[in-house]
C-alpha positions, 0 to 999 in steps of 0.5 A: 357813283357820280358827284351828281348821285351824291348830292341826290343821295345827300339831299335825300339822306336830310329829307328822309328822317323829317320824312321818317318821323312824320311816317313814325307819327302817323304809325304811332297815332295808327298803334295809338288808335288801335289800344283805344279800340282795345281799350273801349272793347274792354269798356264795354265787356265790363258793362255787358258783361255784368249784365250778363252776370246779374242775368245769371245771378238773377236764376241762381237766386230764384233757384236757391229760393225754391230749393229752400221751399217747404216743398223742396226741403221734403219732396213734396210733389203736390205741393211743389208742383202748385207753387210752379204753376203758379210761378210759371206764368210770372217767368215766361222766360223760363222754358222749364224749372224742374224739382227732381230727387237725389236720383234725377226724378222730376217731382214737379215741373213748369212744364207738367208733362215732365214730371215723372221723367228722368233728368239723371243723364243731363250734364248740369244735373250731374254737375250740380249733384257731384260739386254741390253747388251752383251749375252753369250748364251747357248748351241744350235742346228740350227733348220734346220740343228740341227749343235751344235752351241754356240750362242751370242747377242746384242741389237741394240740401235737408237743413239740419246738422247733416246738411245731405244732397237730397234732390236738385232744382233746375231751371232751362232759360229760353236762349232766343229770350237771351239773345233778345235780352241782350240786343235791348242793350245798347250796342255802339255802332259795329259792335257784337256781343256773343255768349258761348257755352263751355264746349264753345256753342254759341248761346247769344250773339247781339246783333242776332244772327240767324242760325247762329244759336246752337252752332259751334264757335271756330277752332280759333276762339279756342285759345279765348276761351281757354285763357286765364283772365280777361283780355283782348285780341284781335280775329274775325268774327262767326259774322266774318268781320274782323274785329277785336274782341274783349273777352272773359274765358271759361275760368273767369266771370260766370264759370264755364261761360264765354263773353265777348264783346267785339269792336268792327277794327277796320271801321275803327281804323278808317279816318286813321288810315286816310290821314296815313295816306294823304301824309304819305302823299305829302312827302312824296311830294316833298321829296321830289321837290328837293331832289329837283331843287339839289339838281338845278343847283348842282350843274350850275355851281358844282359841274363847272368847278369839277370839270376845271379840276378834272382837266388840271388832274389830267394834264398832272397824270400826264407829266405836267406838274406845273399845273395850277387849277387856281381861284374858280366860282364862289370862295369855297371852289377857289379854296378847293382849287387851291388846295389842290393846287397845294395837294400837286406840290406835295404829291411831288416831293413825296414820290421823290421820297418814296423812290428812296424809300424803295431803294433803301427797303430793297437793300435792307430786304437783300441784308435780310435775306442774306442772314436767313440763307446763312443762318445755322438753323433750318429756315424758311419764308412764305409768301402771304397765302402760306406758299413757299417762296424759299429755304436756307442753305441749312434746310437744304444741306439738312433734306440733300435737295431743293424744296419748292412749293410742289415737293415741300410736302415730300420732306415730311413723314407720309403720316404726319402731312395730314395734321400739318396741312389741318392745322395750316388750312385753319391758321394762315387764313386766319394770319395766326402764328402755328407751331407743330411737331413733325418729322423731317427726312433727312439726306439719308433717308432717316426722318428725325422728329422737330419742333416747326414754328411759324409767324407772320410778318406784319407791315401796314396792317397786312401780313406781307410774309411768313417766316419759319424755322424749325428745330430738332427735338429728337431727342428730346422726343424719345425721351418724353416718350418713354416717360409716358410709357413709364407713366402707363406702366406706373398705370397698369402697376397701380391697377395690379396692386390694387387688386392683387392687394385686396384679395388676401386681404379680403380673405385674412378679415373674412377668416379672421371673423370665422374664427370668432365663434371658435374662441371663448373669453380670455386672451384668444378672444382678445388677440383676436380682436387685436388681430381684426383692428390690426387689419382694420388700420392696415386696410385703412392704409393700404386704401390711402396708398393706392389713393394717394398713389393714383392721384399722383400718378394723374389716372384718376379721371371723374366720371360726371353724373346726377344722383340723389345724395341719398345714394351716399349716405345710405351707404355711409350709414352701414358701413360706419353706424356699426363703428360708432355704436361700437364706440359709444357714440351717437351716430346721426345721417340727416335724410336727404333726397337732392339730386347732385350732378359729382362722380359718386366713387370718388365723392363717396371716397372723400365723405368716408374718409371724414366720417373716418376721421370724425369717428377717429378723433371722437372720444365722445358725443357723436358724430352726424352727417348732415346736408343744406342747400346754399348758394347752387350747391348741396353742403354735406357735412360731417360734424363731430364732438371729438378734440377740434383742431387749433386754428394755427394747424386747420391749413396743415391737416390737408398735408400728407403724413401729417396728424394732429397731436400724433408726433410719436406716428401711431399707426393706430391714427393712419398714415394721416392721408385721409384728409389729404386725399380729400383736399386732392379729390376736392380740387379734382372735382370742383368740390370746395371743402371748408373747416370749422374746429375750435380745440375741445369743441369737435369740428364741422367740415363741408363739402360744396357739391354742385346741384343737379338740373332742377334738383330739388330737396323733399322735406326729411323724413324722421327717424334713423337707420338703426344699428347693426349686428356683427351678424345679420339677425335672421327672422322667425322661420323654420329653414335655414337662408340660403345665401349663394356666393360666386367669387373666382378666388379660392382663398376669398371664395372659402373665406366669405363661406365660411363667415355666411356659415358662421352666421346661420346661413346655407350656403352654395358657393362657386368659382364661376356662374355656370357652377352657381346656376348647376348648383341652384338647379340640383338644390331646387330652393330658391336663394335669400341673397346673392353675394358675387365678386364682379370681375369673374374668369374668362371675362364673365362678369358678376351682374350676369351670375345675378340676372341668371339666377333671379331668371331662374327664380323672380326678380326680387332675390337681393344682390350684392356685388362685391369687388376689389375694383376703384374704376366706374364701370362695377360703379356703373353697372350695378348702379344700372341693375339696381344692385348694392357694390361693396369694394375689397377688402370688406369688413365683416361689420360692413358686409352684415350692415349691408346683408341685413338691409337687403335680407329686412327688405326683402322680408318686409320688415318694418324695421328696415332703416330709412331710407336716406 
């Protein structure tokens, strides 16, 4: 670009904001402009438009006085149509006011040829009969004229206490009257007024419009008419000029009519517009004129002084550094000529310098590379675009050969050179350090794992080479490696146990229930209930273990989803209402419908085990879980009436192993896990859990759960779930239940028999669903509930045995799934089918509170509990 564009340039740079801000202001007087007509159209709508709404006022009134007429009060005919005779001379205006029954009969009529027909079909009429009150119809024409007319109605009531419909009163205003009424008001220039109908049918335009009465409005007056207040906007007219239209919509003003009052923008807008151009002209012409003035003046005090620095440089380039440009025209050239003058002195002495410089950085680049080439690790150096430039001696005594740029790529293992070339392409463009594990093939051939890292090596703000190194971790390799196959099996081990555990287990609890019948009181009866709280403890522990063992282990992965905490605390309320009650304490689940975004498994985990504990450390009182919403997040807590922590001990509750006035170990008490399960879960989960707990006065402890999108929290429902039997109640019927049982464990199969058995059930129990269905087919009755183990043999599952059997039966047959599985997928699946899922070992207490909501339900019972 040439001095001379420059200067042009600059000259224009100074010109144009004075130019732009007399553009702004024109354009701001232009929007000014515009508001004002926006503003006067709102003006005048607001005059008009109550002119329009006293119009209307005006027939409503004179229907309202004929309504309440001795003749309309009681129908009489005679006498109603009399007094419209003599009326209709004095509203000629009116084409027809009519006086009909409930049934749409006209009784008497302006018009006396009408009375006797029926008006029932009109829309106004209906509407007038259906709203009981004042109608504002739309747009009509006589039936036998065919006059366009604007129709009104009234209802009739019979004064007295009942206050009954008894007829309606309507009245058809001439629109061509309309039209003429509104244009005798005065109108300024280029101003239109329209009515319109409900159904956007043109009742009135001022100025009048031949044809236009009676026609539809165009789809783009839609939007006003549907808006929900007044206001303005700007689109062309049914008389094809653009205007800016003020309008009342259907739901404001006289409802179910449309007004608008529209301003001719562009006659508005013509001084507006001719100023804009002629300050346009304006500065054009100033502009030209600068940029003459700049070029006059720049060939004669810039040119000349330029062009005596342009030889002096040239004959500098040259050789010539005796050069001197000297004083040249006017004082600021002669200081410029000076400088540079001074600029060549300099210019001198610093290229002596830098051919210094240079000899001294090749000497240090030699040194530097000679200790890379003797390091004892492998090393290597690439050029600024990543290529490489060369290795040391130990890279090549380490891969037996020269590497180059072509062949670097053959030293790794043919798997890895994929993921190292990924991860160059992203990192050297961007200059980032990048470090990854690779194999490299030794001289014999073996390939041998190491760590490669590589940094960029920076001068003057750019990146001049890349340096690397690489270090052997193969060791180190097979080492981390067969921890994380230790890991797995760790995994796989937990996995085992927790199934292979929950098994018998189920089993000792289901056969230790059985053989409550069997015993009478005395010292049987109590053994036997020593033996079933021994076992209680011993599945309490046995949970916490694994728990505590998976956790440690880092398998537990959350599965994230939104559910209503109903869900929950439905199942909190089977499993632990029995305990409670059992107890002697109170028991309380406040309702709750918020939807929560948390993984339900290990969420419900973390509630039973404080319900647990609650329950544990409560003597008397009782214990409630209740629910808020604070901050974002749902607080369900668990509150009870038990022995409070000391506020010196609250923080070491969430340790393991550790129980508060328990030094002598009672295994009565557990393992004290549960509450370090819950601080683990709660860090897992983002789930932040808080203590209250003064000694003597019970604790409060909270569980923040975050909310699910647009979670919202119905108001509660009253009432509690009430409690459950250790055996489910059976209903007054003549026949037995017939409960069906699939489970591929003997032992647990002949165990959960035998308890059904024990609770007045008949029951068909099979190892597989094929044996089920053959069962059900020979049995022929239809089953009350359905109790099936999810993971069954040869890869069949337990939600199939159920879809079967209710195919074969209805739908609405009870399930139940019960599993000695932790992970989400029973979770999933019977969350999915809409089925209830119980984890083994199950109490009997838990399975009867489970048993007997599903058999109250499915029989309708109104004593079902609520639902939470």
């Amino acid at each position: 670009m040439s001095f001379l564009t420059r200067l042009l340039l600059l000259v224009s740079l100074a010109l144009v904001p004075v130019c732009a801000l007399e553009v702004w202001n024109q354009i701001d007087l232009r929007r000014q402009r515009s508001e004002e007509i926006h503003d006067h159209a709102r003006q005048l709508l607001s005059l008009l438009g109550g002119e329009q709404q006293r119009l209307v006022e005006g027939v409503r009134q004179m229907l309202e006085l004929l309504a309440e007429t001795t003749s309309a009060q009681t129908l009489d005919a005679t006498g109603c149509q009399v007094l419209l005779t003599r009326t209709a001379t004095r509203i000629p205006d009116y084409l027809a006011v009519n006086l009909a029954d409930a049934d749409g009969v006209v009784l008497c009529s302006t018009n006396p040829a009408l009375r006797g027909r029926t008006i029932a079909d009109r829309v106004h009429v209906r509407a007038a009969l259906e709203s009981g009150g004042f109608t504002v119809g739309e747009f009509i024409r006589q039936r036998h004229d065919g006059k366009p007319a604007m129709p009104f109605g009234l209802p009739i009531r019979r004064d007295g206490a009942d206050g009954r419909m008894i007829g309606v009163v309507t009245a058809l205003i001439d629109l061509g009257w309309l039209e003429r009424y509104l244009s005798e008001h005065p109108l300024p220039d280029n101003a239109a007024l329209m009515v319109a109908d409900s159904n956007g049918v043109v009742l009135a335009h001022a100025p009048a419009i031949p044809g236009a009465v009676g026609t539809a409005l165009p789809p783009r007056f839609r939007p006003l008419l549907d808006a929900g207040a007044v206001g303005t906007a700007q689109l062309t007219g049914i008389d094809g000029v653009e205007r800016v239209f003020a309008y009342v919509p259907l739901s404001a003003g006289v409802r179910h009519i449309f007004v608008a009052v529209g301003i001719d923008r562009d006659a508005a807008m013509n001084a507006v517009d001719d100023a804009l151009e002629r300050s346009l002209v304006w500065i054009a012409a100033t502009l030209l004129l600068g940029l003459l003035a700049a070029f006059l003046i720049a060939r004669r005090h810039l040119y000349q002084p330029v062009a005596a620095l342009i030889a002096a440089t040239e004959r500098w380039r040259a050789g010539d550094h005796s050069v001197h440009v000297g004083a040249v025209d006017g004082p600021e050239m002669s200081r410029l000529g000076l400088a540079f003058d001074g600029l060549v002195e300099d210019l001198d002495r610093q290229m002596r310098a830098n051919e210094e410089a240079s000899a001294a950085f090749r000497a240090s680049e030699e040194r530097t590379r000679a200790l890379v080439e003797n390091a004892p690790h492998m090393m290597w150096v690439n050029r600024p675009d990543g290529t490489l430039e060369y290795v040391n001696a130990a890279f090549r005594a380490y891969t037996g050969r020269m590497t180059n740029e072509e062949n670097r790529m053959e030293d790794l293992h043919p798997e890895d050179v994929e993921r190292i070339q990924a991860v160059r392409r992203s990192a050297i463009p961007a200059g980032q350090p990048h470090s990854y594990e690779l194999r490299l093939r030794r001289a014999d051939g073996a390939y041998r794992w190491h760590l490669s890292r590589t940094h960029p090596i920076h001068q003057g703000g750019r990146i001049i080479a890349w340096f690397g190194g690489a270090v052997d971790i193969h060791d180190i390799h097979r080492a981390r490696d067969a921890a994380e196959e230790a890991g797995r099996s760790k995994s796989r081990f937990l996995a085992a146990a927790s199934h292979d555990l929950r098994q018998p287990m189920q089993s000792i609890l289901l056969f230790a229930e059985v053989l409550r019948p069997h015993l009478s009181e005395g010292p049987g009866l109590d053994a036997l209930s020593r033996l079933q709280h021994g076992l209680e403890i011993l599945k309490g522990l046995l949970d916490g273990l694994l728990d505590i063992s998976r956790l440690d282990a880092g398998i537990v992965a959350p599965q994230l989803e939104e559910f209503r905490a109903s869900d929950l605390l439905r199942s909190l309320n089977d499993a632990y209402a029995p305990l409670a009650h059992e107890k002697g304490l109170g028991w309380r689940v406040m309702p709750c419908h918020t939807a929560i975004r948390s993984d339900r498994v290990l969420l419900g985990r973390m509630l039973r085990n404080l319900v647990e504990n609650a329950i544990r450390y409560t003597d008397r009182g009782e214990v409630s879980v209740e629910c808020s919403v604070e901050g974002g997040r749902l607080l369900i807590m668990v509150r009870d009436t038990g022995c409070g922590i000391p506020a010196d001990q609250i923080d070491r509750v969430f340790e393991e192993l550790y129980q508060v006035d328990n030094p002598e170990r009672d295994r009565n008490q557990g393992l004290g896990l549960g509450l370090a399960i819950v601080r683990r879960l709660s860090d897992l989960l983002d789930h932040p859990v808080t203590i209250r707990s003064q000694p003597g006065q019970g604790s409060l402890f909270s569980i923040a759960v975050p909310l699910a999108a647009g979670a919202c929290d119905p108001a509660p429902q009253s009432g509690e779930a009430a409690p459950v039997e250790m055996a489910p109640a059976s209903p007054e019927r003549k026949e037995q239940r017939l409960a069906v049982v699939v489970d591929d464990d003997p032992i647990v199969l002949a165990g959960m028999e035998s308890l059904l058995r024990a609770w007045r059930f008949d029951v068909i129990a099979a190892e597989s669903t094929d044996l089920a269905v053959e069962s059900l087919e020979g049995d022929g009755r239809r089953p009350d509930i359905l109790v099936v183990d999810y993971r069954l043999r040869d890869r069949r599952i337990g939600t199939e045995a159920i879809l079967r059997i209710r195919e074969m039966h209805d739908a609405e047959i009870p399930g139940l799934i019960v599993t000695g599985e932790i992970g989400t997928e029973p979770q999933n699946d019977a969350l999915a089918h809409g089925f209830d899922l119980l984890h083994k070992p199950v109490t009997p207490r838990s399975l009867a509170a489970a048993l007997s909501r599903h058999l109250a339900a499915a029989d309708g019972d109104p004593r079902l509990p609520v639902a939470m």
